[in-house]
N, C-alpha and C positions, 0 to 999 in steps of 0.2 A: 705160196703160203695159202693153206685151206682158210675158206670164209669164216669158219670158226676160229682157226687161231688168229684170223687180222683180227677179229672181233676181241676176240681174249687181248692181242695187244693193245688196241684202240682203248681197251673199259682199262687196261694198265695205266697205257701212259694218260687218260683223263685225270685217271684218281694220282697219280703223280703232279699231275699241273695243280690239281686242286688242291694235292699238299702245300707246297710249295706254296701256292696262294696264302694259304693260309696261316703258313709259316710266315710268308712275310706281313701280314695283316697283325701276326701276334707281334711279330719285331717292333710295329710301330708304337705298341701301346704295354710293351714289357717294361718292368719299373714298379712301384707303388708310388700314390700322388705326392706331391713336393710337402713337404714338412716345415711350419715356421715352429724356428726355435721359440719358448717361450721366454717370461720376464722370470721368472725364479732360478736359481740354484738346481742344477740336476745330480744327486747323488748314485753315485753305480758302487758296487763290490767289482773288484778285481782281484788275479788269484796272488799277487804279493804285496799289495799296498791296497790294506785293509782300508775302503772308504773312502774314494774320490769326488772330490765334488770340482761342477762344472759351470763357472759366472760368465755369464755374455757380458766381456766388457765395453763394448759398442755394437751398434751395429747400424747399416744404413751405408757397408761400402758395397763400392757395384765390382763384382766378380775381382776381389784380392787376391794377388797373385803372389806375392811377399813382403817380408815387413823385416824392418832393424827397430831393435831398442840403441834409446839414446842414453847415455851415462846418467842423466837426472828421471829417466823412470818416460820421458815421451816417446812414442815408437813414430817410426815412419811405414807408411803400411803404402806398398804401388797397387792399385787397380790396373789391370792388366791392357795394355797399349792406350789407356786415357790416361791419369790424374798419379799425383804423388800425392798421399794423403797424410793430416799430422794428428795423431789421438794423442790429445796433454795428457800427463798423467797416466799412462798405460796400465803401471803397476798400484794406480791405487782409485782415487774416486776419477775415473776416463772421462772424457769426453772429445768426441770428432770435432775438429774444428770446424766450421762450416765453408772454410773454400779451401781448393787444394794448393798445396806450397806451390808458391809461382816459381819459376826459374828453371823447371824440368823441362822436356822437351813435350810439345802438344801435342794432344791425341792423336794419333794414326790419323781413324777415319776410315780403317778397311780392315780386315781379320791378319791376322798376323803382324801389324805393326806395333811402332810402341813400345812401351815401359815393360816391363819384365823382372830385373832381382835388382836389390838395394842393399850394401854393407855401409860400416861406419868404417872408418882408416883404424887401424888401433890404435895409434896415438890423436886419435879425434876431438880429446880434451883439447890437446895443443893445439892442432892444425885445422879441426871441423870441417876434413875432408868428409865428402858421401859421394861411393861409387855406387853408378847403377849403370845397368846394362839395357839397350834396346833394337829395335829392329828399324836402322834407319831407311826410309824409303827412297826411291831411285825415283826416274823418270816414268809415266805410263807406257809399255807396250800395246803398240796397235797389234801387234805380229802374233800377241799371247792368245789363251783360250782361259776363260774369256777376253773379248777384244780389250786394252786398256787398262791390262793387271801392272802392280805394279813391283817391281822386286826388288828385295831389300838386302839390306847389308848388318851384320847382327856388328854391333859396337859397342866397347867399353867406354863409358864417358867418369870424367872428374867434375865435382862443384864444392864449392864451402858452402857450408850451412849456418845462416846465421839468423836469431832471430824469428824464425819459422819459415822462413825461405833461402831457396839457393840464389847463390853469385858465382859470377866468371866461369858456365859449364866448360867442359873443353870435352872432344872428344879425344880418347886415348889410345885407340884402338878400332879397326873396323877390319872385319872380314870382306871378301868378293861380294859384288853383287848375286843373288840369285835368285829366281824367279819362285821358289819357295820361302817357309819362313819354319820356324821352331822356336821353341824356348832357351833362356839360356839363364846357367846361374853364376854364381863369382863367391870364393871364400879367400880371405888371407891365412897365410901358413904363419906357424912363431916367427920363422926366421923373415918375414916379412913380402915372400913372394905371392903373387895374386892368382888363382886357382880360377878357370874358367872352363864353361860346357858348353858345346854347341851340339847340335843336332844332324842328323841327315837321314830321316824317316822312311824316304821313297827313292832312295839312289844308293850308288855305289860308290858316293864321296869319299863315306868312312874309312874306306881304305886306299884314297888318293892322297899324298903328301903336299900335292901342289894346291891340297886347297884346306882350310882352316875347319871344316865345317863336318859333323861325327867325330869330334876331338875333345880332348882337355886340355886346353891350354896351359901354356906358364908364362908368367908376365913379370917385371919387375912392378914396383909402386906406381909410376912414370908411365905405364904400357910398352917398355919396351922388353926385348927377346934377350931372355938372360942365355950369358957364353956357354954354358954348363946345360943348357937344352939339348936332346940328344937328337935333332937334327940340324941344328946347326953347324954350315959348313957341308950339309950333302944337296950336291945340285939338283935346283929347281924343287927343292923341299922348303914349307913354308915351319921358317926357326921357330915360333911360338910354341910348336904341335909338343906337346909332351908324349900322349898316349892316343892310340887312333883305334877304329873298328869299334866306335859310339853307334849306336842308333838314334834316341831321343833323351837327354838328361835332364831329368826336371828337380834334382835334389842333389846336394853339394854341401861335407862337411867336412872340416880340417879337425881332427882330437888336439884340442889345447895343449896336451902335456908331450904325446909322443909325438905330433905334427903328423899322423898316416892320413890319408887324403881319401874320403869316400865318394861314390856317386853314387846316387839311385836313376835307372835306368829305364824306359819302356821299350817291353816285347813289341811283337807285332800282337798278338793275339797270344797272351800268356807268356810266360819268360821273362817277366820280370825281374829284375836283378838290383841288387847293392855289389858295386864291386871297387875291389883294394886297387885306388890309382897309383900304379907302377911304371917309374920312369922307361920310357919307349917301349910299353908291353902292346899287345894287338890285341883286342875284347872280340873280334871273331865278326862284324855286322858286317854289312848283311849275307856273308858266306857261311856262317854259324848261330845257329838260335835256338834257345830251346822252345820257342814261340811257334804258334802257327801263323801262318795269315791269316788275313780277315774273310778270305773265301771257305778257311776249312784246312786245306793239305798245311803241311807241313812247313818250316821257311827252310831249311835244311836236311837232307838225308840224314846226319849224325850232327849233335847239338855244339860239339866242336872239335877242333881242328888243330892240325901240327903247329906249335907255336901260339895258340891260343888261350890267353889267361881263360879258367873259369871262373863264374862269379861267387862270391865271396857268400851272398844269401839269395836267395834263388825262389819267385812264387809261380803257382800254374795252378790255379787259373791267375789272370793277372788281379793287380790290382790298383794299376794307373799311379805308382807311386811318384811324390812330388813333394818336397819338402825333407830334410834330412837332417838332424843333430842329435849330436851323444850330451846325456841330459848328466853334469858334475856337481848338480848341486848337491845341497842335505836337507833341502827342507822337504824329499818326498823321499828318506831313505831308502826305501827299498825297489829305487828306483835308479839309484845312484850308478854310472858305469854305462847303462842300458842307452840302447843306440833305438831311437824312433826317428817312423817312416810316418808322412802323408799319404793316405791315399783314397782317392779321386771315385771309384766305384771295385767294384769285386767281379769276375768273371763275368765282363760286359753286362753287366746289370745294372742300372740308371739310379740313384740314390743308396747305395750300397756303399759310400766312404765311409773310412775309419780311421783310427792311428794304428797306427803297427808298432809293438814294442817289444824289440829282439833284444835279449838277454845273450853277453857275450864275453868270451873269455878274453884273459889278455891279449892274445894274441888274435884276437880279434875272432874269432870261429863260433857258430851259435850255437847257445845250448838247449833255450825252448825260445817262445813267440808267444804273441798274444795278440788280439786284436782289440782296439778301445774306441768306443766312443759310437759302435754303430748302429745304435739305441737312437742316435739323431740324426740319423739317414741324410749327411750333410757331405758335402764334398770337401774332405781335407784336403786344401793347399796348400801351406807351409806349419812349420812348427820351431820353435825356438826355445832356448832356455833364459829367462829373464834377469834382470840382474836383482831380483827380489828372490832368486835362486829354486823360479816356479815355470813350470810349462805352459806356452802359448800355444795356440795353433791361431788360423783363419781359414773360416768357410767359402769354397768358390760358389758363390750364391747370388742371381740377384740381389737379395737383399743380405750380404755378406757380412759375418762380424766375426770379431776377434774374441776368442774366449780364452779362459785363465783356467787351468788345470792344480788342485790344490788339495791337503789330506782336507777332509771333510773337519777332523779335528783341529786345524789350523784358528 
């Protein structure tokens, strides 16, 4: 190579490094600065439900991960691997309680363990069951990177609720131990079966049968593996597995009327999904995605594959979706039917959450979308329908709170 053209390479690849520098110098400070909600009422126009207004009904929890309304208007709201928390009154004058319900399992203490999603039983007048789900932890590893991690087991537990605190937890269910962790959610179906998600983000679990984790489970009330699960009965398959080839599920809904089972799902980088849980169908992870990875290429040649459900609603760029219910009430008509999404940020962009709210036909297929609420540049993680027949979400926030979604004219 002539002294000029090393030259010409050398002034290339410098001004390459220095991109690159500089690209990741911008990475660190991509984002606009952190946003506190305020104390008023925030009205927005939307394009079918003329006039929304938005109430902070608490706030002061530390990163909420999800919450259940209770039948007299209290919600239980989990902060994510610490505290179960009780806001009296949810649906009308709130207020946080000042300590968290005792009888939950205590704070991790390390990233991934912990508290996670929280239902009521449906007959909970009667029984004041509350199922929640957590990351129970194992022994330390000397052997791990780092030395003395420790790895957990994702489990379904039972407690009564009484009085503003749990009795007699039990656990009901636990998956393998593993040296990762993820989130996981849980829905009851009418007929009374229990609906759960696990994760498996950096492996090829999702499409192993011997192991519980990139699945949706099916559970009876009890935690046990109902007969009519479709691998029950094939050796060295673990019975619970309903549907495999999950990635990350952070949003979990059962439709009251028809019983169809959703998940919302994360890409790796884009490929976001809501998809129809179909008894022993394969969602494709991590062999199919319409995602990239986080370096850039692609997770897949072709986005799916022979025997591969496609997803039902589908985003790119992502938008870290987590929380999921179809809103039946009437007090925001023209919202009646419509299936909302939580979501976390928008095309890896730091403060960019919203609600996502897909407009869908019977048969469940989308007809338009909208995005809501990202005027508060807040991290949506979950959302609910209230039994005052109004929408909730909560903010993944330090300083976290639960807000009330309502016609402005109410």
């Amino acid at each position: 190579m002539s002294q000029q053209l090393t030259a010409r390479f050398v002034s290339a690849l410098s001004a390459c490094v220095a991109l690159a520098a500089a690209a990741d110098a911008q990475q660190t400070s991509i984002g606009i600065a952190p946003v506190t909600l305020g104390d008023e009422p925030y009205v927005f126009d939307t394009a079918e439900q003329h006039g929304v207004r938005v109430d902070v009904v608490v706030r002061g929890l530390k990163h909420p991960f999800s919450f259940a309304f209770l039948p007299n208007g209290d919600a239980l709201v989990v902060e994510r691997g610490a505290s179960l928390r009780l806001v009296e009154l949810a649906t009308g004058q709130a207020k946080l309680a000042a300590e968290p319900v005792a009888g939950a399992p205590p704070p991790a203490g390390f990233r991934g363990g912990g508290l996670h999603d929280v239902v009521i039983h449906p007959d909970f007048a009667t029984n004041g069951f509350v199922y929640f789900t957590y990351n129970q932890p194992g022994e330390p590893d000397p052997n791990s990177t780092p030395p003395g991690r420790r790895p957990v087991a994702v489990t379904l537990a039972r407690a009564r609720y009484e009085g503003g605190r749990l009795y007699d937890a039990e656990d009901l269910f636990a998956g393998e131990m593993l040296p990762g962790s993820s989130g996981s959610r849980i829905a009851f179906a009418p007929d009374g079966m229990l609906f759960m998600t696990t994760g498996a983000p950096f492996s090829d679990a999702a499409q192993k049968t011997d192991t519980v984790y990139g699945k949706v489970l099916r559970l009876t009330a009890d935690g046990g593996i109902p007969d009519d699960n479709p691998f029950v009965g094939v050796a060295g398959a673990r019975g619970e597995i309903y549907t495999l080839g999950h990635r990350d599920q952070l949003g979990l809904a059962v439709h009251p009327v028809t019983g169809a089972v959703l998940a919302a799902e994360h890409g790796p980088n884009g490929g976001d999904e809501v998809n129809l849980i179909l008894r022993g169908r394969n969602y494709g992870w991590p062999n199919f995605s319409f995602g990239r990875t986080y370096e850039g290429p692609r997770q897949s040649p072709v986005p799916l594959g022979p025997d591969t459900e496609q997803p039902l609603i589908l985003w790119i760029p992502s938008i870290g979706p987590t929380g999921l219910a179809f809103y039946t009430g009437e007090q925001i008509p023209a919202w009646t039917g419509n299936l909302f999404v939580g979501s976390a940020r928008r095309g890896e962009i730091p403060r960019t959450g919203s609600l996502e709210r897909v407009v869908v036909n019977e048969n469940l297929e989308e007809l338009r979308r909208e995005s809501l609420l990202g005027q508060l540049h807040q991290r949506i993680r979950d959302v609910r329908q209230g039994p005052d027949g109004l929408l909730y979400v909560i903010t993944d926030e330090d300083d976290g709170a639960l807000l009330r979604i309502s016609p402005s004219n109410l």
